[in-house]
C-alpha positions in Angstrom: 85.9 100.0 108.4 88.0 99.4 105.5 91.8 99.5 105.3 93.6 99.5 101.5 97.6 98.6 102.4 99.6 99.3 99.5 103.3 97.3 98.7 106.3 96.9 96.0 107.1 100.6 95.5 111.0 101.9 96.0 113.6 103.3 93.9 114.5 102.1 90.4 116.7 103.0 87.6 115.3 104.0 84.3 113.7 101.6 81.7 113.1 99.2 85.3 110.0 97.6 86.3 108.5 97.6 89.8 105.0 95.5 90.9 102.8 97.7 93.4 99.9 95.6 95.4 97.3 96.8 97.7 94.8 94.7 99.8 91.7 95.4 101.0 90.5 94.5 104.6 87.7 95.0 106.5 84.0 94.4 106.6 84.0 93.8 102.9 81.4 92.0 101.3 82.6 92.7 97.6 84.7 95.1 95.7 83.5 96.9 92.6 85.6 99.2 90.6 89.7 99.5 92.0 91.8 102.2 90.4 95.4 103.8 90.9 95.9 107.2 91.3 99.3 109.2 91.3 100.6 112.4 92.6 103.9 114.1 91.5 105.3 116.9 93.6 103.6 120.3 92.4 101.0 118.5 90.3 97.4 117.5 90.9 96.6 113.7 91.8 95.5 111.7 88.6 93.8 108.4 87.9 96.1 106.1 86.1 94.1 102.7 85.7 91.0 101.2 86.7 89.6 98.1 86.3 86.0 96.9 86.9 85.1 93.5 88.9 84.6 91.7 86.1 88.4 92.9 84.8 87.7 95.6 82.4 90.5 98.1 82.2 91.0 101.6 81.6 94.3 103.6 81.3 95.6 106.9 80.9 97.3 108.4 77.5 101.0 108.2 79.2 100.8 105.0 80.7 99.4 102.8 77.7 101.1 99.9 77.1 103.6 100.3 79.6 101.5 99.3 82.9 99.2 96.8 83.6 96.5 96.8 86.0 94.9 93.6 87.6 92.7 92.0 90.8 92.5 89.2 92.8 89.1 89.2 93.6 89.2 86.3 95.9 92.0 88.1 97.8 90.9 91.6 97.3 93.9 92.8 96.0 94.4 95.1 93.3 98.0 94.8 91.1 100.2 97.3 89.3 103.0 96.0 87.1 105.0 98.8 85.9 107.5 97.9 83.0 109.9 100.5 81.3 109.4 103.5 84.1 110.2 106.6 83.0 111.6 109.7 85.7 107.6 111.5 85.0 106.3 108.5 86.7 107.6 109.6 89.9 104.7 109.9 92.0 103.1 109.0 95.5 100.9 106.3 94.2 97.9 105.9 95.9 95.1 102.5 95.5 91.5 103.1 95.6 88.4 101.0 95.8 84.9 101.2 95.5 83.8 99.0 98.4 80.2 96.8 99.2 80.4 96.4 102.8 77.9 94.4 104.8 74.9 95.7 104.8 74.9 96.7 101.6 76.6 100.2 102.0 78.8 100.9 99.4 81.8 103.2 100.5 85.3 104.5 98.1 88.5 104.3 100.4 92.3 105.2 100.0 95.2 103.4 99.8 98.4 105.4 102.5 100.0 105.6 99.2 103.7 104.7 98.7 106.7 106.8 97.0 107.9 105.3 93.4 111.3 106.9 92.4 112.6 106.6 88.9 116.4 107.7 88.3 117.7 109.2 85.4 
């Protein structure tokens, strides 16, 4: 009912910056809560922001003041600007929403997720 399409990530150098977007399609009334998660070879998938409809935002310890998450609400389209990447923040990275679909279900739906590479 819902697709999430992710773009921006690739392959950058260390102390780079890369912009992921995802947007939301499908029988969408509204969009609460949209987060990114990431998942690095051998470890477990982790939430790394979230941010609310009304654009409160919530980060975790090794990301803090280096990423930035934001929305377009009117496009449904959730933002990551990543600034100074470090080689850890290689990850699949993987959108997330908390959807209000018509009819008033509300369903949570993935993002394919797309590879970020950070070189040494």
């Amino acid at each position: 009912q819902v697709q999430l399409v992710e773009s921006g990530g690739g392959l950058v150098q260390a102390g780079g910056s890369l912009r992921l977007s995802c947007a939301a399609s499908g029988s969408i009334f509204s969009i609460n809560a949209m987060y990114w998660y990431r998942q690095a070879p051998g470890n477990q998938r982790e939430l790394v922001a979230s941010i609310t409809r009304s654009g409160r935002t919530n980060y975790a310890d090794s990301v803090k003041g280096r990423f930035t998450i934001s929305r377009d609400n009117f496009k449904n389209t959730v933002y990551l600007q990543m600034n100074s990447l470090k080689p850890e923040d290689t990850a699949v990275y993987y959108c997330n929403a908390d959807v209000v679909l018509y009819g008033s279900n509300i369903g949570n739906y993935w993002g394919q997720g797309t590879q970020v590479t950070v070189s040494s």
